[in-house]
N, C-alpha and C positions, 0 to 999 in steps of 0.2 A: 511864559518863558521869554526869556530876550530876546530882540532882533540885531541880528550883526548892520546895521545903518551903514557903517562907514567902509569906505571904499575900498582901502587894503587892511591887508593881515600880514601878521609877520608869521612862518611858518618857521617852530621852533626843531630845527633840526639841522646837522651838518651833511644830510646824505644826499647825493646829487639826483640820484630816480626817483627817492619819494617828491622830493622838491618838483620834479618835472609832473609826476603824477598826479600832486595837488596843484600845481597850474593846470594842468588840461581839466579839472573836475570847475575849479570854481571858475573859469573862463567866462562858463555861458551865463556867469552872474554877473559879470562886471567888476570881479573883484580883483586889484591887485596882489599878488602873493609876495611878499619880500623876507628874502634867507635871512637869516639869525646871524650868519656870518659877514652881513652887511653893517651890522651893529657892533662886529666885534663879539659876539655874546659868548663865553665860555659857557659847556655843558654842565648843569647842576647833577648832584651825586643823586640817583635816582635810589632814594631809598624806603620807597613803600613794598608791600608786600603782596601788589596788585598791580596789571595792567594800566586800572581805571587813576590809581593814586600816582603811578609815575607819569602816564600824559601828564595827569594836574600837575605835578611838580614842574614840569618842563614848561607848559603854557603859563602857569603862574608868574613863575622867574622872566620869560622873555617879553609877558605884559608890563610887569612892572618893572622893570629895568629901559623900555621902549615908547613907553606910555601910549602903543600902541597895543587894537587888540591881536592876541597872538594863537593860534590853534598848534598842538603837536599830538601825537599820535606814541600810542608804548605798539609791540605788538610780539608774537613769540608763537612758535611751534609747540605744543603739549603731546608727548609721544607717553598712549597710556601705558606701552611697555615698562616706562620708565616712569611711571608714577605721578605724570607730567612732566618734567623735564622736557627740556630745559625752560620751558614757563617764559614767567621772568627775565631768567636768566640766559634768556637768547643770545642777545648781544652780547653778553658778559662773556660768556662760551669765545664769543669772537675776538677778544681784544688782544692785541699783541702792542708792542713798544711801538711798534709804526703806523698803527691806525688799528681798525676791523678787517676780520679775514673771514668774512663766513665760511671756506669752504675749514679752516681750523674747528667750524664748530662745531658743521656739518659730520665730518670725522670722527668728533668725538662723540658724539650723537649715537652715528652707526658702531662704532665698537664698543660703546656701551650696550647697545643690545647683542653684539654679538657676546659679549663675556656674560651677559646674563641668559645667553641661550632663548631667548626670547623668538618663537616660531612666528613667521610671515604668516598674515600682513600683518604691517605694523600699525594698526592704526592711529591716528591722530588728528588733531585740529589746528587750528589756525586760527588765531583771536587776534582782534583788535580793539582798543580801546582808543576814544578821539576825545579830547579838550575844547573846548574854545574857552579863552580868558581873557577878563578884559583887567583895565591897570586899577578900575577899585578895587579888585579881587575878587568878583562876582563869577564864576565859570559855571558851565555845564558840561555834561559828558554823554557820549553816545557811544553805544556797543556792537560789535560785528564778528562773526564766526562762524568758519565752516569747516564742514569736518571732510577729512579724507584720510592721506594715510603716510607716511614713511619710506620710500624709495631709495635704491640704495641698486649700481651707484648711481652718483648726481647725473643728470640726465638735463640737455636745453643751455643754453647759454643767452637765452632772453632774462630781464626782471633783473631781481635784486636782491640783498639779502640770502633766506635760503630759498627762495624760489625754486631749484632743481631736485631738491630731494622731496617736497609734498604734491601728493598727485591728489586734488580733489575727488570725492566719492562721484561713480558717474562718468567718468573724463578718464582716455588710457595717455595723456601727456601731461607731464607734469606742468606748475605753472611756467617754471624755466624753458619750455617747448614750448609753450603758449603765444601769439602775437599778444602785444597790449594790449589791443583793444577786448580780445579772449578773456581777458585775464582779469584785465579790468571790471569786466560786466560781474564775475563771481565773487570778487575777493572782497576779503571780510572788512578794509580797508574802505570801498567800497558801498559795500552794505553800511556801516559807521557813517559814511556820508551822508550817505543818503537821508539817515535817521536827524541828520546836524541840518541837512538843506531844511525839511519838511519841519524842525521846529523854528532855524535861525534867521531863515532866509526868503519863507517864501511870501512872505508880507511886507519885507523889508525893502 
């Protein structure tokens, strides 16, 4: 596997917490993290059929447009109520004309189980899928996930994303109740790192 050598990354993403949350991970490496919106980089249409293929879409595009190496991350709630849903289509759930509104998604989420009568708990999981890409076009990808459950209503005003309606199995507060640091040790975001530090980094 590769070793990440060089000193920054461009972190392909427009959201302001995950950006703070992979600064504080790669810190104790040395590595500079630099937003995607320092480049100017428009979002690419995220159109694989998987976590693992939309990171790559997104690191891909902001390696080689940067000719820096770039990491980005997909990630999404799967409520097996719902068959998984919204997967994928996490953020999509969220988009409104003025940006992302997770609690729009969050919403639709809960009252899709409730019109399918769907009995508590709800369970579900948490994935994560991370990139790194460099500008030949050489990437790798690492996996992260953990299961809990569906909450309802949103609960916590820590985090990000939907953070307040998944409460990890084990844990009676959701990540949104959580401090970062709580949050941080479990989250599947987290776990993916870890898996990216132990092949990219730790020789590097």
């Amino acid at each position: 596997m590769r070793q990440l050598t060089e000193k920054s990354v461009v972190l392909a993403t427009h959201n302001s917490g995950k950006l703070q949350e992979f600064r504080e991970l790669l810190a104790p490496f040395g590595r500079l993290v630099i937003p995607a919106r320092e480049f100017g980089l428009d979002e690419p249409a995220e159109t694989e059929a998987s976590f693992a293929g939309n990171a790559r879409i997104k690191a891909a595009h902001a390696a080689r447009s940067t000719g820096v190496p770039s990491l980005a991350d997909d990630s999404g709630i799967e409520v097996d109520a719902l068959a998984g849903q919204p997967g994928i289509h996490t953020a999509d759930w969220a988009e409104t004309p003025g940006g992302r509104d997770f609690r729009i998604m969050m919403d639709r989420t809960w009252r899709m189980l409730e019109d399918a009568g769907a009995p508590e708990p709800w369970s579900a999981r948490f994935r994560c899928s991370l990139c790194i890409a460099w500008p030949d076009g050489h990437d790798t990808s690492f996996e992260g996930s953990v299961a809990g459950r569906f909450v309802w209503p949103m609960r916590g005003g820590n985090g990000f994303g939907f953070d307040p309606i998944f409460q990890p199995d084990g844990h009676n507060l959701t990540f949104g109740e959580m401090d970062p640091g709580q949050k941080q040790g479990m989250s599947p975001r987290t776990a993916a790192f870890a898996k990216f530090v132990d092949t990219c980094l730790r020789d590097a």
